[in-house]
C-alpha positions as CSV (number, residue, x, y, z in Angstrom):
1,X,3.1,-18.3,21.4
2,X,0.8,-17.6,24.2
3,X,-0.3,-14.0,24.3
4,X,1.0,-12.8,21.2
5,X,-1.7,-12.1,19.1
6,X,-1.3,-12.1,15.0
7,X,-3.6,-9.6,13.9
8,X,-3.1,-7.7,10.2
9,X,-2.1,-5.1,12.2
10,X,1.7,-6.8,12.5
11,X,2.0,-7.9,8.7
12,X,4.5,-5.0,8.5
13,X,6.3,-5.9,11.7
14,X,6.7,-9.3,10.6
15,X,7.7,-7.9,7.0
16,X,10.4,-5.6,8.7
17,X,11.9,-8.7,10.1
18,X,11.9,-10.5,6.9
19,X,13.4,-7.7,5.2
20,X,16.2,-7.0,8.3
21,X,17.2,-10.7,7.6
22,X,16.9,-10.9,3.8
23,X,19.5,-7.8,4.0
24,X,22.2,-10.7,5.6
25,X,20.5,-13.3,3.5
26,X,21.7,-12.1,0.3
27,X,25.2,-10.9,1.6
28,X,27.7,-13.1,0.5
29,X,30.5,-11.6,2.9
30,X,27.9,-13.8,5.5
31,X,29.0,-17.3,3.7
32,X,27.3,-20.3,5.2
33,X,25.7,-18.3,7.8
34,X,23.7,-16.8,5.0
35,X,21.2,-20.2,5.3
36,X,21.1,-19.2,8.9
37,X,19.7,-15.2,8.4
38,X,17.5,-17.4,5.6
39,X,15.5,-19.1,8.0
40,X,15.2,-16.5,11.1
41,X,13.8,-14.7,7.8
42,X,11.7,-17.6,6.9
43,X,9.9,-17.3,10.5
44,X,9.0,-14.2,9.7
45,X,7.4,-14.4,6.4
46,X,5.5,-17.3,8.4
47,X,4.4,-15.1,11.2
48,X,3.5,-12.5,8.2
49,X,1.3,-15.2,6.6
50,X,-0.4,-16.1,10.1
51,X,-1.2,-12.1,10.4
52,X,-2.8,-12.4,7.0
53,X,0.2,-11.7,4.2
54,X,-1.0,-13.7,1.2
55,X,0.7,-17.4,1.0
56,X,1.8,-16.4,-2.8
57,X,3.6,-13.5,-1.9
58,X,5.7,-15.5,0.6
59,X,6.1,-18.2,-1.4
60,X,7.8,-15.6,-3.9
61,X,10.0,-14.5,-1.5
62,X,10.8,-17.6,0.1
63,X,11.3,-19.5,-3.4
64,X,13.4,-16.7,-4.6
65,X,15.5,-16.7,-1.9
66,X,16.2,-20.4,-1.1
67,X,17.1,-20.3,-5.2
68,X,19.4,-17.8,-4.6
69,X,21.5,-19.6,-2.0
70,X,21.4,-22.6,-3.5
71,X,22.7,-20.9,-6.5
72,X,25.5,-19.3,-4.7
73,X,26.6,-21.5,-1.9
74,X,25.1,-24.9,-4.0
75,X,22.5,-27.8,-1.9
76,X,23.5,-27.9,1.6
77,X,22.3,-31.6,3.6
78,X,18.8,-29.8,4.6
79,X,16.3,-30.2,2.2
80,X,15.3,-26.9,2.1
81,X,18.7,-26.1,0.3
82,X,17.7,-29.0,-2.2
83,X,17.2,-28.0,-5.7
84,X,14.8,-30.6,-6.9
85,X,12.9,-29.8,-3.7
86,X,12.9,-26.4,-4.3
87,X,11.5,-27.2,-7.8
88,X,9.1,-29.0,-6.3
89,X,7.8,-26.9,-4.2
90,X,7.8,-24.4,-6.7
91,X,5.2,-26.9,-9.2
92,X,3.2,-27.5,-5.9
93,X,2.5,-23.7,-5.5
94,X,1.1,-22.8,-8.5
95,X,-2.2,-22.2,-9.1
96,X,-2.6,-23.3,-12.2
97,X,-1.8,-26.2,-14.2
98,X,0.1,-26.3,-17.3
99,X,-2.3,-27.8,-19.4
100,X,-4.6,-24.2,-18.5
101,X,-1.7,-22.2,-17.9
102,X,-0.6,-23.1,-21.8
103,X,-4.4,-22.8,-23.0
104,X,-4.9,-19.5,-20.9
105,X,-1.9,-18.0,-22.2
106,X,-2.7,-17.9,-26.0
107,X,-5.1,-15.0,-25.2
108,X,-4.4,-13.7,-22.0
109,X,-5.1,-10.5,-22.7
110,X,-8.4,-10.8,-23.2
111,X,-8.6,-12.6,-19.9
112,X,-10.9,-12.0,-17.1
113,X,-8.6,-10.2,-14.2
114,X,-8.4,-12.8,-11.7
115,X,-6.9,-15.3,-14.7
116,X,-4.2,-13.4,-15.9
117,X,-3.4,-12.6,-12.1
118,X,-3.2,-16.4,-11.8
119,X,-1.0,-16.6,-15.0
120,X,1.0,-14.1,-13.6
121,X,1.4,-15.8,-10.3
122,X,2.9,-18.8,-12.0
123,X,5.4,-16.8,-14.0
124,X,6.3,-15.3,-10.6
125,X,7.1,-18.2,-9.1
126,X,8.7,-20.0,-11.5
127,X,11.6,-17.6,-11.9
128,X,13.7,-19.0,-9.1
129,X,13.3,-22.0,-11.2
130,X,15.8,-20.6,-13.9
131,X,18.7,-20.1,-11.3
132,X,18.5,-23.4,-10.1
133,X,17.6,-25.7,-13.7
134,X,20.8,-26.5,-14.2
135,X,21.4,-28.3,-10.6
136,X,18.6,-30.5,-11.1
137,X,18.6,-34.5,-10.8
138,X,16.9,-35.6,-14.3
139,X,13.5,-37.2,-13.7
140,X,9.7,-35.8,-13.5
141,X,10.2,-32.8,-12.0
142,X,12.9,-31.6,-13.8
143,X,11.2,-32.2,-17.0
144,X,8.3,-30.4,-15.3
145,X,9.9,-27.6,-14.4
146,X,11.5,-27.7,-18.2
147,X,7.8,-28.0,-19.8
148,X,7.2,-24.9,-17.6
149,X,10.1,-22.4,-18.5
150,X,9.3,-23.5,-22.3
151,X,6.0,-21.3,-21.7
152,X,7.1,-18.7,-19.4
153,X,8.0,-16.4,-22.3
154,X,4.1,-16.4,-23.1
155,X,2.9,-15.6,-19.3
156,X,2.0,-12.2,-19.0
């Protein structure tokens, strides 16, 4: 958008939008048009991200509330509403991978800082994961998803 400018300045702005259309999001007196107050709230956490918001933060919000929609109204013909999308998304995000996640978690407390914020991260976004495992088209990325929630107990 010409002459807007996305400084970190507007991170709250943007957030105050996200928040305005999470409030509609979640209510489900809103029905269907709770995917619509979804994605106006979506373009916000982007412009958020754009101003600086950190991409893991969104993606929590984002992942946990496209879970909760699917969970409640079920997968809708856009992908975005698409559980094993979702779950997809969800493995692509993290900043880990299992293999070191697993290995990592044995003794995270004795973990450098920045490691057990990166197990942490993973555990945060796999929750939406648990609303949505039992909608899930069997193949790789359920199973990944599966092999996942088997060690989220053990994430700090």
């Amino acid at each position: 958008m010409e002459g807007v400018e996305f400084g970190a300045a507007s991170i709250n702005s943007w957030l105050a939008a996200w928040q305005g259309n999470l409030v509609y999001a979640q209510d489900p007196e809103q029905g269907e048009a709770r995917r619509i107050w979804a994605r106006v709230g979506f373009t916000a956490l982007d412009g958020a991200e754009r101003a600086g918001y950190r991409t893991r933060d969104a993606n929590a919000s984002r992942f946990n509330l496209r879970a909760l929609l699917i969970a409640d109204l079920g997968p809708g013909d856009d992908p975005l509403w698409d559980p094993d999308r979702l779950a997809a998304d969800v493995l692509a995000a993290l900043p880990l991978t299992l293999e070191q996640a697993a290995d990592w978690a044995v003794d995270w407390r004795t973990r450098p800082r920045e490691e057990i914020l990166a197990l942490r991260t993973c555990k945060n976004l796999l929750a939406p994961t648990k609303m949505i495992t039992g909608q899930l088209a069997e193949g790789p990325v359920s199973a990944r998803v599966e092999q996942w929630l088997r060690l989220w107990p053990r994430l700090p």
